[in-house]
N, CA, C and O atoms as a printed pandas DataFrame, in Angstrom:
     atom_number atom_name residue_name chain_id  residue_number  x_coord  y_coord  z_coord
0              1         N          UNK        A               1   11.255    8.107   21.652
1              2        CA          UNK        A               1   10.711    8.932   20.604
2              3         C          UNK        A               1   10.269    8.108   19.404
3              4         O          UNK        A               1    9.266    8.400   18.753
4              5         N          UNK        A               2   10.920    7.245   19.180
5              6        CA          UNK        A               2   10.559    6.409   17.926
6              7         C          UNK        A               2    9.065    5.250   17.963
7              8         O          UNK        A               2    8.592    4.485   17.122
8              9         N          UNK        A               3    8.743    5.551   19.150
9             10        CA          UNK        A               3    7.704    4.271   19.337
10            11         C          UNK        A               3    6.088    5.309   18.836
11            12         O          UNK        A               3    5.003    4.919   18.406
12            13         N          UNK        A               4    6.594    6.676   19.140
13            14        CA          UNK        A               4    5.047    7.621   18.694
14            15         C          UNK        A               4    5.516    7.697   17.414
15            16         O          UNK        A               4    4.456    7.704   16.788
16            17         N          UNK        A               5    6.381    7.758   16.611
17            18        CA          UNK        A               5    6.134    7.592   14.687
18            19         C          UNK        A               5    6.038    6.442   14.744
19            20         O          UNK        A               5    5.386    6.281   13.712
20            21         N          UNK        A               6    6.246    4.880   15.375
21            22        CA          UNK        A               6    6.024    3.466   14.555
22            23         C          UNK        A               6    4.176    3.658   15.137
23            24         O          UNK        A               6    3.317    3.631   14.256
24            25         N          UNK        A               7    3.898    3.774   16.081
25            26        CA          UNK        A               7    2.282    3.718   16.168
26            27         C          UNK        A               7    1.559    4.480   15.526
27            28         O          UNK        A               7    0.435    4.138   15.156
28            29         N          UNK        A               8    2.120    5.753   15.257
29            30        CA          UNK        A               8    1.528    6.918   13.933
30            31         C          UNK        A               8    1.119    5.923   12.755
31            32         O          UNK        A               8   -0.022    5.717   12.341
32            33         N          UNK        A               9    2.537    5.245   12.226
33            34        CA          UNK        A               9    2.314    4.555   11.069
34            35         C          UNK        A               9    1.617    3.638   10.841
35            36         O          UNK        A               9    0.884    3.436    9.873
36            37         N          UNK        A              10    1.929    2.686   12.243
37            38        CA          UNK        A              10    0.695    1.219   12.478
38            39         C          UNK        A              10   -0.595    1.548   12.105
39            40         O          UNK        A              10   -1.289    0.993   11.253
40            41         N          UNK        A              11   -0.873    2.529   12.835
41            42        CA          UNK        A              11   -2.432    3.626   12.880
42            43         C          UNK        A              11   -2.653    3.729   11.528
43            44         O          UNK        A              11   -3.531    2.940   11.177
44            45         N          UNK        A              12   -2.110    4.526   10.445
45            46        CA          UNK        A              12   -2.258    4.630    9.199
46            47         C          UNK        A              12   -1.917    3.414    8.317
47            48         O          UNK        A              12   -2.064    3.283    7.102
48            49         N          UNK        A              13   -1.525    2.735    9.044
49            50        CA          UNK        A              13   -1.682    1.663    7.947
50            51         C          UNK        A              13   -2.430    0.764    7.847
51            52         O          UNK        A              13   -2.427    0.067    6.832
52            53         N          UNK        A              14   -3.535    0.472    9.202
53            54        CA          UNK        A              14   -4.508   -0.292    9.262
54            55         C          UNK        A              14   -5.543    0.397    8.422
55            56         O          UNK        A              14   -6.491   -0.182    7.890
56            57         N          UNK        A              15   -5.281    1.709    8.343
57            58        CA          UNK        A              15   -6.729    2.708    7.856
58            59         C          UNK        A              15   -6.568    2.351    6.151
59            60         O          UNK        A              15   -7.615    2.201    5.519
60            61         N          UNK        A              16   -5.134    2.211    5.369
61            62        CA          UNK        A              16   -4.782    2.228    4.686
62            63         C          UNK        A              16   -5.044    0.298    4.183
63            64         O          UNK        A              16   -5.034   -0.066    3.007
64            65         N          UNK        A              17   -5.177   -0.305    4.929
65            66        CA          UNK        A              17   -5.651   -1.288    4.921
66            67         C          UNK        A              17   -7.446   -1.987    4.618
67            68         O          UNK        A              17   -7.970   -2.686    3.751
68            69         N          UNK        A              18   -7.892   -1.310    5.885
69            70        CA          UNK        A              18   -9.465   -1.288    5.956
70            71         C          UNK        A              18   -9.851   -0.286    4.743
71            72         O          UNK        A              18  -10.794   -0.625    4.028
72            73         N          UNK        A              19   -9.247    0.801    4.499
73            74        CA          UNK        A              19   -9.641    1.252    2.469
74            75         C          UNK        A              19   -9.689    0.295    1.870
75            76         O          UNK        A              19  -10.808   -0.133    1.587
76            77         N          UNK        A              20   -8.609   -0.368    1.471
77            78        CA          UNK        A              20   -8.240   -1.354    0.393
78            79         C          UNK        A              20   -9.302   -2.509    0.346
79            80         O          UNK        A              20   -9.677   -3.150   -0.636
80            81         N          UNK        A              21   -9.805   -2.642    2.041
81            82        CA          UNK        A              21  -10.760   -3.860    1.731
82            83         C          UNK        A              21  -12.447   -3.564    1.659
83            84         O          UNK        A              21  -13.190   -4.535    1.514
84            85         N          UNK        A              22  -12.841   -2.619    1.734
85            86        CA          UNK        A              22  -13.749   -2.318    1.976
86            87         C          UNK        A              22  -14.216   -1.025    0.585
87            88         O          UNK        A              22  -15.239   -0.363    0.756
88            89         N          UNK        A              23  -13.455   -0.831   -0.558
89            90        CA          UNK        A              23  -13.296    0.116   -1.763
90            91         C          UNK        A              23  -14.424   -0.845   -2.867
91            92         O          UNK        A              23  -14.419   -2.075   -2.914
92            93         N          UNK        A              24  -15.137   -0.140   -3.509
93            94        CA          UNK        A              24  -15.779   -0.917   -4.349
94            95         C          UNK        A              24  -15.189   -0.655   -5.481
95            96         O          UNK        A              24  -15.190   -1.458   -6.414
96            97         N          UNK        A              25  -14.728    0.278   -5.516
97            98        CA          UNK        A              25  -13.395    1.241   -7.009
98            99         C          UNK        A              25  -11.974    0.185   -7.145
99           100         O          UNK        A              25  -10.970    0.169   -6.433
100          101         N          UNK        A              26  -12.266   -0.525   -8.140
101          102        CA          UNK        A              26  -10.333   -1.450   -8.082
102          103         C          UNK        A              26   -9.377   -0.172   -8.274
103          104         O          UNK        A              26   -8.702   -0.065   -7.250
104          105         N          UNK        A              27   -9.066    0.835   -9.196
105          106        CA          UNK        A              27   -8.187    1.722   -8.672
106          107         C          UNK        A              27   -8.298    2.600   -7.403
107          108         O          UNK        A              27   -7.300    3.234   -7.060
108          109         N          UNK        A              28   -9.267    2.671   -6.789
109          110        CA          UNK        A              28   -9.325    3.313   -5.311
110          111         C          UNK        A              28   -8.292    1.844   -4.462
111          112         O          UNK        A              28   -7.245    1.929   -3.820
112          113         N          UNK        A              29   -8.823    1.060   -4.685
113          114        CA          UNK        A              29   -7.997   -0.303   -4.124
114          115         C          UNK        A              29   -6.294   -0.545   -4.229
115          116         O          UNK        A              29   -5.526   -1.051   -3.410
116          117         N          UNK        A              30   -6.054    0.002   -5.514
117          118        CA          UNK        A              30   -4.921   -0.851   -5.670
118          119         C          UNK        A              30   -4.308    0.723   -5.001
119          120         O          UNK        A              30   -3.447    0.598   -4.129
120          121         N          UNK        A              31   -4.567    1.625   -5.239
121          122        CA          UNK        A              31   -4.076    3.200   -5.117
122          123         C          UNK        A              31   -3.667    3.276   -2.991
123          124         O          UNK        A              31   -2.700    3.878   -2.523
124          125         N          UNK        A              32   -4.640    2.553   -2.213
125          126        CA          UNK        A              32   -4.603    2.189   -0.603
126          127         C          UNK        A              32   -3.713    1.234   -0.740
127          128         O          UNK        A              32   -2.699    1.363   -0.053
128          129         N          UNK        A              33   -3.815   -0.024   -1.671
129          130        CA          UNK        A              33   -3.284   -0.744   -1.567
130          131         C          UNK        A              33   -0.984   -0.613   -1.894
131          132         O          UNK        A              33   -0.054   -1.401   -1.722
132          133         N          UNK        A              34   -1.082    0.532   -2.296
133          134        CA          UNK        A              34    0.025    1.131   -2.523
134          135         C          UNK        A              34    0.413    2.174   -1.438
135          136         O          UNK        A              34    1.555    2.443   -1.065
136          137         N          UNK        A              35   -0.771    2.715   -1.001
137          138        CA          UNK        A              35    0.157    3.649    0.218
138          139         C          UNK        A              35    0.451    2.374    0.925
139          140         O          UNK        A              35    1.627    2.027    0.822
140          141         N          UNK        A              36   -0.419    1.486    1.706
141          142        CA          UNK        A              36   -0.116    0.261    2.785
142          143         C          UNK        A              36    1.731    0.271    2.251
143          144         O          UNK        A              36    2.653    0.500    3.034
144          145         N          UNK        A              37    1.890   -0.019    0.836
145          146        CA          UNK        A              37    3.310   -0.840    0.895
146          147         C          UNK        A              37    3.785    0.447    1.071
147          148         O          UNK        A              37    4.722    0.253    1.846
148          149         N          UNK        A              38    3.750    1.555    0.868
149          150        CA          UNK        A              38    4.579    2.271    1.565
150          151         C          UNK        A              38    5.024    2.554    2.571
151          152         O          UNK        A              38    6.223    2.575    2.850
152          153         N          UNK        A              39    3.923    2.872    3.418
153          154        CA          UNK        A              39    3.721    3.052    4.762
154          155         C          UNK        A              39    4.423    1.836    5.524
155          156         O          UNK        A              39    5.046    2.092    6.555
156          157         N          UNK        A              40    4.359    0.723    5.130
157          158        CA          UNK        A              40    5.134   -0.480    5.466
158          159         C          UNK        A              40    6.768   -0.189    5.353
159          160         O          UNK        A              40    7.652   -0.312    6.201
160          161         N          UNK        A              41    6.808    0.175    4.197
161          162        CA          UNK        A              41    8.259    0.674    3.823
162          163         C          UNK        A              41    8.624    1.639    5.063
163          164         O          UNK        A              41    9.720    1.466    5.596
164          165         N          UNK        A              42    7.965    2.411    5.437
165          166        CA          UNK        A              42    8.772    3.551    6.507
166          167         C          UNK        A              42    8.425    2.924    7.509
167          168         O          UNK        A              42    9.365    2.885    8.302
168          169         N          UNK        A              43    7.396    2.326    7.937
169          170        CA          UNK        A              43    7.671    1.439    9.126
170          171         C          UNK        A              43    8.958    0.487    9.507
171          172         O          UNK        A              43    9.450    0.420   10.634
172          173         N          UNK        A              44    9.469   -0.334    8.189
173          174        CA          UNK        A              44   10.632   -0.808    8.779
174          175         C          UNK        A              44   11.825   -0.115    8.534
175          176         O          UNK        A              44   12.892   -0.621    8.878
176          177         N          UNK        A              45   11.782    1.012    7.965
177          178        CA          UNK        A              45   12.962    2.443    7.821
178          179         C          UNK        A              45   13.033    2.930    9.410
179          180         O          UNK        A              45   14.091    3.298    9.920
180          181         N          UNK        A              46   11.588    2.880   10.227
181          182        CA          UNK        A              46   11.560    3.728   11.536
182          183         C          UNK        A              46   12.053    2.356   12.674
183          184         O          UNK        A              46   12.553    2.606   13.770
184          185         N          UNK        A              47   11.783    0.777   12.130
185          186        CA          UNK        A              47   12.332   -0.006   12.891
186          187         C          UNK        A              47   13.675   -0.171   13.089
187          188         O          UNK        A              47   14.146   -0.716   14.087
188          189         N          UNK        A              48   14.649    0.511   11.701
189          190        CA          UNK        A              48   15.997    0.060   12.176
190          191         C          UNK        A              48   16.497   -0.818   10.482
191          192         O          UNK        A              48   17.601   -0.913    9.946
192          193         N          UNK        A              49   14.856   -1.431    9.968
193          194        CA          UNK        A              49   15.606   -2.480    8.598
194          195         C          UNK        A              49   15.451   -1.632    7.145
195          196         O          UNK        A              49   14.537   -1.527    6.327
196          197         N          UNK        A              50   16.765   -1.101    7.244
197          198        CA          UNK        A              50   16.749   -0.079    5.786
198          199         C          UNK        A              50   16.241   -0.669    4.715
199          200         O          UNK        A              50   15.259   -0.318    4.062
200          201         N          UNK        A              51   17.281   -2.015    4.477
201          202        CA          UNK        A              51   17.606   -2.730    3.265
202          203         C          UNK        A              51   15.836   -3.258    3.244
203          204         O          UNK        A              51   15.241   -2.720    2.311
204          205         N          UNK        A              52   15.165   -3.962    3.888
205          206        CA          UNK        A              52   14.065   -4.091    4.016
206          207         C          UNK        A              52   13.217   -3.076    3.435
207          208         O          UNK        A              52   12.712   -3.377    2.354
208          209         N          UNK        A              53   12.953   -1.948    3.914
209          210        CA          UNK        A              53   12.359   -1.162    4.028
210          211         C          UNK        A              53   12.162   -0.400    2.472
211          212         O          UNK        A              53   11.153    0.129    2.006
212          213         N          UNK        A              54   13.777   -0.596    1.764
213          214        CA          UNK        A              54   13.895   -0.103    0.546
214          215         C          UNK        A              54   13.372   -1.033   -0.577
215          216         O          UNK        A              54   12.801   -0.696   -1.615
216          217         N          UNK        A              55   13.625   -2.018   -0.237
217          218        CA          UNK        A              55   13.326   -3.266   -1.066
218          219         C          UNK        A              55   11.626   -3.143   -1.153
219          220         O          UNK        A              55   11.062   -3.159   -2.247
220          221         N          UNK        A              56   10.986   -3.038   -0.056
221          222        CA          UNK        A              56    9.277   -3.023    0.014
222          223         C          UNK        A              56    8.727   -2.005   -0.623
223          224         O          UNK        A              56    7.626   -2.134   -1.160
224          225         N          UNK        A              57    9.602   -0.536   -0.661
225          226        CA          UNK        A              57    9.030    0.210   -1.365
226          227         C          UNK        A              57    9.113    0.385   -2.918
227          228         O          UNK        A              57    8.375    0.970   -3.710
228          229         N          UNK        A              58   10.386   -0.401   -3.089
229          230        CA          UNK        A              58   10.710   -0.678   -4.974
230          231         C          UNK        A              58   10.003   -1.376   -5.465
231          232         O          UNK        A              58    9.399   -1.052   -6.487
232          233         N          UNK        A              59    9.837   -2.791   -4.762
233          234        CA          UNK        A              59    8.729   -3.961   -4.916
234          235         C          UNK        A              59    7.190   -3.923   -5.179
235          236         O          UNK        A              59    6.400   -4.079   -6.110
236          237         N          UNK        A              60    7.204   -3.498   -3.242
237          238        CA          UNK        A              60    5.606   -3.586   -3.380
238          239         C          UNK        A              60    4.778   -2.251   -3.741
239          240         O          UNK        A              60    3.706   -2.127   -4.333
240          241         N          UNK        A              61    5.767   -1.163   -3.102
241          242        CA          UNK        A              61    4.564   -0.172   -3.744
242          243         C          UNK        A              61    5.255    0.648   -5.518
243          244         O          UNK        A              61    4.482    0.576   -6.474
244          245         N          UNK        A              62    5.895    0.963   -5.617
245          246        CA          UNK        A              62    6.377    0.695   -6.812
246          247         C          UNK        A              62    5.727   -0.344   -7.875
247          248         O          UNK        A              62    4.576   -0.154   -8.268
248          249         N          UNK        A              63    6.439   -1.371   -8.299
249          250        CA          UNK        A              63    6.637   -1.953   -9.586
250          251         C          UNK        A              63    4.999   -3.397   -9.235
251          252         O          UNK        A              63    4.759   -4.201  -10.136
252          253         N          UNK        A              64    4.140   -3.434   -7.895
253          254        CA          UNK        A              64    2.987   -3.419   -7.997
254          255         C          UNK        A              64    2.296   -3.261   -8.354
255          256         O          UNK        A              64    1.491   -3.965   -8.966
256          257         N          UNK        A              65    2.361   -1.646   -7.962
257          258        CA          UNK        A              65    0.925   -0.553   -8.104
258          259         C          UNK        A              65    0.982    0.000   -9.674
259          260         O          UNK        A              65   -0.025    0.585  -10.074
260          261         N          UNK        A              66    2.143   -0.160  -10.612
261          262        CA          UNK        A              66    2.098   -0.206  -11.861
262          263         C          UNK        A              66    1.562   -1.136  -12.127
263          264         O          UNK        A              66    0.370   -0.834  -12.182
264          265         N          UNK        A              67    1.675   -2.046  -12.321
265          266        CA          UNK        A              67    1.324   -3.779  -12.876
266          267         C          UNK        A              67    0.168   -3.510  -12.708
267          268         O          UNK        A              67   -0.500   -3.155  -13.680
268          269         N          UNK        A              68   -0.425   -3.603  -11.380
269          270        CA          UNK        A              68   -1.980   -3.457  -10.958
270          271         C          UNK        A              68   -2.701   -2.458  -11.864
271          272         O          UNK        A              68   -3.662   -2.833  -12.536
272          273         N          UNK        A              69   -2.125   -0.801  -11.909
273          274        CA          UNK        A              69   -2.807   -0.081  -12.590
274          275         C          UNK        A              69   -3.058   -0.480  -14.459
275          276         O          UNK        A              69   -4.100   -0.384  -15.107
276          277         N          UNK        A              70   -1.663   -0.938  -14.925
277          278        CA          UNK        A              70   -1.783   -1.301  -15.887
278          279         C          UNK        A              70   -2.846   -2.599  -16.208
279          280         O          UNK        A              70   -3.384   -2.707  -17.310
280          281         N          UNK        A              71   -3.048   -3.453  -15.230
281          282        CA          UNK        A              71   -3.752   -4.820  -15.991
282          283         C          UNK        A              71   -5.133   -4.213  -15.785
283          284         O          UNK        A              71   -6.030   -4.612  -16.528
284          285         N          UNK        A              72   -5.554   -2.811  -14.373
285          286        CA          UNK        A              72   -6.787   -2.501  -14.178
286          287         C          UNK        A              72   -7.136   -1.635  -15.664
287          288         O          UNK        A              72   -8.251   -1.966  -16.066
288          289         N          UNK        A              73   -6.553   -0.753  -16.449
289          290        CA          UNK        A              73   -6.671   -0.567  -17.335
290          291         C          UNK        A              73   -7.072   -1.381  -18.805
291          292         O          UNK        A              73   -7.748   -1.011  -19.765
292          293         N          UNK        A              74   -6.357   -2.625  -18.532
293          294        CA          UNK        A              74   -6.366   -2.850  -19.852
294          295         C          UNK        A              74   -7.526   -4.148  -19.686
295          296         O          UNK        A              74   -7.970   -4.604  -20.739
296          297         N          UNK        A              75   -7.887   -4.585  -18.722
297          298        CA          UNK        A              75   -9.176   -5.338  -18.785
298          299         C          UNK        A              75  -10.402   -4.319  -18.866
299          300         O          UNK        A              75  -10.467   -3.118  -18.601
300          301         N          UNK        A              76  -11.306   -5.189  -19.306
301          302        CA          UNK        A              76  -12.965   -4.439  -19.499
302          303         C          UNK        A              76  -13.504   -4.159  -18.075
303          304         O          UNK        A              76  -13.053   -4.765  -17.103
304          305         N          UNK        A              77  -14.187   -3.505  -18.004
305          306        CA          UNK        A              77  -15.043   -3.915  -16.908
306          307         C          UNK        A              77  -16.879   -4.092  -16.618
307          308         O          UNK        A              77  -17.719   -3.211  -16.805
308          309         N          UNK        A              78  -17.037   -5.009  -16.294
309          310        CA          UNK        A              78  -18.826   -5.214  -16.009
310          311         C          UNK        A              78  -18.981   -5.288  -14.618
311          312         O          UNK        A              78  -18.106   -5.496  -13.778
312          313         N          UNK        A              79  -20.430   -5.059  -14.425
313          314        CA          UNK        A              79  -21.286   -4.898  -13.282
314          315         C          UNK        A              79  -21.740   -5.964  -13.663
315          316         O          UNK        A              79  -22.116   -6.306  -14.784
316          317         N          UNK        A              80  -21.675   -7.003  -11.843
317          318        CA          UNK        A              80  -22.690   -7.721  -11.858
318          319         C          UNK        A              80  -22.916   -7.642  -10.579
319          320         O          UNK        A              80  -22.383   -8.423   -9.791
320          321         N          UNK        A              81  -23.944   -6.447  -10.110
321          322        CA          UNK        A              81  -24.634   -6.610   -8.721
322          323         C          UNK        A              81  -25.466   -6.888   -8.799
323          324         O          UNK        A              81  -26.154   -7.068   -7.793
């Protein structure tokens, strides 16, 4: 039973991936780039590594996706296409 939720998640997290790289929006980016660490997070919750799993979601999608939103805020931004 556990191998159809870890491929559910694999599945969504490549999608959650290919967003992040392919976003021309830096908060559309960092925003994929925060589900990924989540989704990572329950991936190794559904493998068995809690402590892991908890740690990735305090870390990376957590206290990240602040930092990120905050520095995307507080820089300017220009177009140069």
């Amino acid at each position: 039973m556990h191998w159809e939720l870890e491929v559910t998640l694999f599945i969504f997290l490549v999608a959650a991936a290919l967003l992040a790289l392919e976003s021309r929006n830096l908060l559309t980016a960092v925003v994929s780039l925060t589900v990924f660490s989540f989704l990572s997070a329950l991936l190794y919750v559904a493998m068995g590594a809690v402590d892991v799993g908890f740690t990735e979601a305090v870390v990376g999608g957590g206290v990240s996706g602040v930092l990120f939103v905050v520095t995307i805020f507080k820089t300017t931004r220009t177009c140069r296409d």
